[in-house]
C-alpha positions in Angstrom: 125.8 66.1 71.8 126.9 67.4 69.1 124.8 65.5 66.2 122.3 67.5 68.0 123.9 70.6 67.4 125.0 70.2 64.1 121.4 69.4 63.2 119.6 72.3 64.9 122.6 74.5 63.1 121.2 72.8 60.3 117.9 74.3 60.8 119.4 77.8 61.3 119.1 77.7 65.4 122.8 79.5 65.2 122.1 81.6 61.9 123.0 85.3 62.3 120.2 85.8 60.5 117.6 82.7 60.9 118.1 82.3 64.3 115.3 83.8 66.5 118.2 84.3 69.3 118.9 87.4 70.4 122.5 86.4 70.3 123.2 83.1 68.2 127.4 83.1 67.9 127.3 83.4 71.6 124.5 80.8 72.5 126.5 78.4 70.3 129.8 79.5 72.3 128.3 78.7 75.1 126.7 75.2 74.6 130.2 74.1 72.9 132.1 75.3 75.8 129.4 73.5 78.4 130.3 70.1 76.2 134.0 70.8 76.8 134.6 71.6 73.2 136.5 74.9 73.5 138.4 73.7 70.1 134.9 74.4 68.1 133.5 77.6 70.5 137.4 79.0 69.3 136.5 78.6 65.7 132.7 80.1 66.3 134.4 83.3 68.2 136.5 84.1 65.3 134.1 84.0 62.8 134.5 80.7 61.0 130.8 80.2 60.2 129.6 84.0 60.6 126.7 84.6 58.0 128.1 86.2 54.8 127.5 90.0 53.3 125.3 88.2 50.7 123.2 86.7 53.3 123.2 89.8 55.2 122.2 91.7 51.9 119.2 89.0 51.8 117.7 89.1 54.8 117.8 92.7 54.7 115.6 92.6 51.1 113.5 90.2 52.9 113.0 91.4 56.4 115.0 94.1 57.1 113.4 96.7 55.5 110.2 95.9 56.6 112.1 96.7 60.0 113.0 100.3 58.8 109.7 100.9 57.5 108.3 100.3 60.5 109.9 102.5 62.7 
């Protein structure tokens, strides 16, 4: 349920920029809306725990640029 879910969002399952989902926000829409909680998957759609600029700004000095360098 959602101890579950809370735990694995812990972990950065959901993470915009942990998660190794192609599409995190939406995965987590979708198992809240499968538990009947279309309350929370509101709150996920509209960006309530989006991952910040600063997070973005890290994971881009950590992985990101790797990415670029790559190409």
């Amino acid at each position: 349920g959602l101890t579950v879910m809370a735990s694995k969002a812990r972990e950065g399952y959901y993470d915009d920029y942990e998660s190794t989902l192609a599409a995190p926000c939406m995965e987590l829409v979708s198992h809240l809306r499968a538990m009947g909680r279309e309350d929370l998957a509101k709150r996920a759609m509209i960006g309530e725990w989006d991952g910040t600029k600063e997070e973005g700004w890290e994971w881009f000095e950590r992985e990101g640029k790797k990415l670029l360098l790559e190409e």
